[in-house]
N, C-alpha and C positions, 0 to 999 in steps of 0.2 A: 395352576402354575405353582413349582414349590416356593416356600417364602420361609424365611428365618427371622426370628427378633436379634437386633444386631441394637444397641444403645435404647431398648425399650420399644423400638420400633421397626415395623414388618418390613423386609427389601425383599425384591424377586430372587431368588438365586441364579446366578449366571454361570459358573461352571455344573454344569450336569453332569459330570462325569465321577465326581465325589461330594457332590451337594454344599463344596465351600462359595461362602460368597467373594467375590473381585475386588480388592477395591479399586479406584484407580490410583492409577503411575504416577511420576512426577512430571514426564511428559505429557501424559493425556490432561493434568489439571493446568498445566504448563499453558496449554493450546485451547484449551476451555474457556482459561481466566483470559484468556489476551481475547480471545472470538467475542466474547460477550462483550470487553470494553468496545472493541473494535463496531459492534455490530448497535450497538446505544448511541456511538458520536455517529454512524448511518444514518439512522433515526432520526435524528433531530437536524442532519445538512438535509436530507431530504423532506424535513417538515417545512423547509423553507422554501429551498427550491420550490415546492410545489404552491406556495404561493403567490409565487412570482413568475409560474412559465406560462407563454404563451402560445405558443407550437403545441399542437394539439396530439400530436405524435409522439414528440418530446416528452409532454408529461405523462402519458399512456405509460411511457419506458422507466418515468421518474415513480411512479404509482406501484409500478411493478416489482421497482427493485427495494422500495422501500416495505411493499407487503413481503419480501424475500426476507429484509433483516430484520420483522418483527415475529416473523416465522422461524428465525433460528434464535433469537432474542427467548421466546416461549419456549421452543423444544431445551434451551439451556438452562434455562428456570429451573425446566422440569429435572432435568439431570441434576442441577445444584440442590434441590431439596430432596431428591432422595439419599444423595450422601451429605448430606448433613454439614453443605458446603455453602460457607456464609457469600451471599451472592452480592457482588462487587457492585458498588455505588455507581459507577458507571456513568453516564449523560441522560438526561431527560426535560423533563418540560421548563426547568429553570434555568438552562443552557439554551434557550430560543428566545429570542427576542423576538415577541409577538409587532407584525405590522409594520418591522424593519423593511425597506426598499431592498432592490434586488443589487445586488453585488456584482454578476455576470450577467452574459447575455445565452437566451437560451442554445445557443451554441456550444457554450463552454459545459454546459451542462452536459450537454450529450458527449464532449471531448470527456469528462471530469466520470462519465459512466465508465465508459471504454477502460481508463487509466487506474478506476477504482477497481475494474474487474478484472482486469488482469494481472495486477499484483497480487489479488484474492485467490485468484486461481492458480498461482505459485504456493500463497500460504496455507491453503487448504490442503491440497496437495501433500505438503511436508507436513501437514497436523496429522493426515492419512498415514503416512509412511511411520509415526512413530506412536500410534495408537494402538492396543494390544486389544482391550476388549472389544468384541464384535458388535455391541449398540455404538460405541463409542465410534470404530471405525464407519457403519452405516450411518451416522449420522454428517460424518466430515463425508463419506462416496455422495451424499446426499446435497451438501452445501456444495460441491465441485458440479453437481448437475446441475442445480439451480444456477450458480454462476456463470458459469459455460453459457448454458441458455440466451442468459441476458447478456452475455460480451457479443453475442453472435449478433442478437436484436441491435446493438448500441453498431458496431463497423456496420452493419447493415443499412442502417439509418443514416448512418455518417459519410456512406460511401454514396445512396442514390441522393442525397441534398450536395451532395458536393462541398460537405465540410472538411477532406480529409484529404492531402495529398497520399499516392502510396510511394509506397516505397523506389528507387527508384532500378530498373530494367537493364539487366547485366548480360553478358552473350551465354545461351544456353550449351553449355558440355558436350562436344559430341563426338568427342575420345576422355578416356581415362590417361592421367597426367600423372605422375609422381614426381617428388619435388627432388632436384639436383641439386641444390647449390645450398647452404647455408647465409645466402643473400637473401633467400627467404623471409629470413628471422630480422634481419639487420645488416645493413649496407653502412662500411666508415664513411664513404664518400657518394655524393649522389644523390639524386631521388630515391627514394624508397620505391621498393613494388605496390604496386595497385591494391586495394583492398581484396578481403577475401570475400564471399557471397555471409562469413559467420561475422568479419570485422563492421560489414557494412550493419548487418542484426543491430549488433552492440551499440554503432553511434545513434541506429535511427531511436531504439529501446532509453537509451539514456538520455536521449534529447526530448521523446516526448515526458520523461521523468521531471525533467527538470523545469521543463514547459508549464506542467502541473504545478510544480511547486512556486514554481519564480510569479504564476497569476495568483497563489493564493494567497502567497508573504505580499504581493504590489496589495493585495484587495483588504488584508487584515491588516496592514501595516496603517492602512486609510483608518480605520476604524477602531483600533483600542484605542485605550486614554492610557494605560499605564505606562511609564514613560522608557522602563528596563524591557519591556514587553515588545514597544514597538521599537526601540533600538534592534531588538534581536531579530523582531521583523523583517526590516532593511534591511541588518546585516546578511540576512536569509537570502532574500531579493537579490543581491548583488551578487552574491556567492552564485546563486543559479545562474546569471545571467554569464557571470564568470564560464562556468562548465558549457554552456549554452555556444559561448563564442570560442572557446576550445573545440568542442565538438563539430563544430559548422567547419571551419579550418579545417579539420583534417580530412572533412567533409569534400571541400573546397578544391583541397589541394588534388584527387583526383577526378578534379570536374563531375562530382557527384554531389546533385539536390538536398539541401537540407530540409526537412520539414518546414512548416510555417510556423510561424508565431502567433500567441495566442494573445499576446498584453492589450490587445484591442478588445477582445473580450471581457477584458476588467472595467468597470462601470463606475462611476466618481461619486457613488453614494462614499459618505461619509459617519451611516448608522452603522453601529455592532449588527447583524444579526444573530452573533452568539453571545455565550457569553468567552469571557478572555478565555478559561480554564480551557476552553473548546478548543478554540481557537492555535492555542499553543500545545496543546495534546495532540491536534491535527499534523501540528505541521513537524511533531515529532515520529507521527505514523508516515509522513511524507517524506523524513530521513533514514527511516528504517528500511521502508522499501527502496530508496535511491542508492541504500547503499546495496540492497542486494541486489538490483538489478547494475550495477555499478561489478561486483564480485561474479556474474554470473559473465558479463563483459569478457572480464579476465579470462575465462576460464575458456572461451573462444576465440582471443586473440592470440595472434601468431607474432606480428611484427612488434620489436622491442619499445619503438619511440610509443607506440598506441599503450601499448604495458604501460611504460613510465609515464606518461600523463595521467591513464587512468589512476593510476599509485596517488600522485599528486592530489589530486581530487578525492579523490576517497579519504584520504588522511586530511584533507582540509575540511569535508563534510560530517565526514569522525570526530571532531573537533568540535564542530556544531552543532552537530548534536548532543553530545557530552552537556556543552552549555548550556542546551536549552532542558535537558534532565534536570540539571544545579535549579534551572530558574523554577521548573517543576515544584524541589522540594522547597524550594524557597519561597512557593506561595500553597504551600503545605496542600498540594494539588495531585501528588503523583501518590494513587495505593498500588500498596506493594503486594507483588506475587504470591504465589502460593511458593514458600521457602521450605527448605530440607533443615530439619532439626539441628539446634548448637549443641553435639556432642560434650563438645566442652564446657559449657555453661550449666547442663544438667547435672555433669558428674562434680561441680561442686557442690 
């Protein structure tokens, strides 16, 4: 294979076609640097989980997905020491609280797969679509099959245990409709029209969002000591539940099933099993995805009042997460990205 000395030291050459070597983008380290944090706090919920599950099934699935993120944990290693990319502190063994009791019940576990995999397979996804070189790309085609995989094993398991309500059964199409009226959108007076088959997506997608979140803020809210920490917690917890009974309501209102709730699945241990920095890293990875899957809502709702609630929500979870950033730096907890050069600062 051709190789080049680039800083004293050999890399393979990746464009062949004039023997320059690639570096990577801003985007490709953009989505490197986040997969690696992202796939280190995996590591270590799943080092616990697996010593607390007792569904023999369940943990096969917990086994799995944790040999998955130690498998891209390595493959990013490898990529970060070829370019000469200092590899991000991330979570590990001092982030586990060895012989802490279990927090959930192995049901929530199998819910907490499902919910972890399928935001995954969004953000894989979008790492794919702005990756330019071809190891770079194969390796995100790569994490999107492995994850696929394991969402499929997780509703699979969730469906024949009968942990899962579906979704709920709409009358199937059998003419093509086109819309008449601008009542569609929004009615001054009156009931609004029935959801659409994309509106109903949006509430069941955001409910089990928040489901996830609102057990994990009730279950670390129980467990830190720091006392700005577990304020924010709460305030987490409440804020979900908030969205939680938004969503059920509009749910409601066309005699359509909300999912089930999960707060029964939260367990009254009162040990850390992480550590705080975890802990609140999590449940900043838990408003990242709320808010896209929260944006993704929007972009398939039709009726306005459903918009404007969403709007509300989104800017109240925008907000909270902002905060919980601040509290980030202010326990000198949050490393920073891979940044684009201060033009300005150099040319003094």
């Amino acid at each position: 294979m051709l190789v080049e000395k680039l800083g004293g030291k050999e890399r393979d050459i990746l464009d062949t076609q004039d023997g320059r070597y690639i570096t990577l983008t801003s985007t490709e380290l953009g989505e490197l640097w986040k997969n690696y944090i992202g796939e280190t706090l995996l590591d270590c919920v799943y080092t616990h989980y697996l010593t607390n599950v007792d569904d023999q099934r369940i943990k096969e699935l917990l086994q799995k997905a944790q040999n998955i993120s130690q498998k891209h944990i390595t493959k990013l290693t490898d990529i970060f020491n070829k370019e000469n990319f200092a590899i991000p502190t991330g979570f590990g063994k001092n982030d586990i609280k060895n012989d802490a009791p279990a927090i959930f019940t192995d049901k929530f576990y199998l819910f907490y797969l499902k919910e972890t995999m399928r935001i995954n397979l969004i953000q894989f996804a979008n790492a794919l679509t702005v990756s330019f070189r071809e190891d770079i790309r194969a390796y995100f085609d790569e994490c999107i099959d492995d994850i696929s995989e394991l969402y499929q094993d997780a509703m699979n398991c969730l469906l024949a245990k009968g942990f899962i309500i579906r979704a709920p059964f709409i009358p199937i199409p059998d003419e093509v409709k086109f819309v008449e009226s601008k009542d569609f959108l929004h009615k001054l007076f009156g009931k609004q029209r029935p959801m659409t088959a994309t509106e109903i997506t949006a509430m069941y997608v955001n409910l089990d969002s928040n489901q996830l979140g609102k057990s994990l803020m009730m279950a670390f809210s129980q467990t830190v000591t720091c006392e700005d920490i577990k304020k924010y917690m709460l305030r987490g917890r409440d804020l979900s539940h908030k969205n939680i009974k938004i969503l059920q309501d509009l749910l409601n209102k066309d005699h359509l099933p909300a999912p089930q709730l999960w707060d029964p699945e939260v367990l009254e241990s009162k040990v850390a099993p992480f550590s705080e920095k975890l802990m609140l890293f999590h449940v900043a990875f838990a408003n990242a995805g709320s808010l896209l899957n929260y944006a993704l809502g929007l972009g398939s709702s039709f009726r306005h009042d459903i918009g404007l609630d969403i709007g509300r929500l989104v800017t109240e979870i925008a907000n909270f997460s902002d905060d919980g950033v601040k509290l980030l730096i202010e326990k000198g907890w949050l490393e920073q990205p891979p940044m684009a050069a201060d033009r300005d600062a150099l040319a003094k």
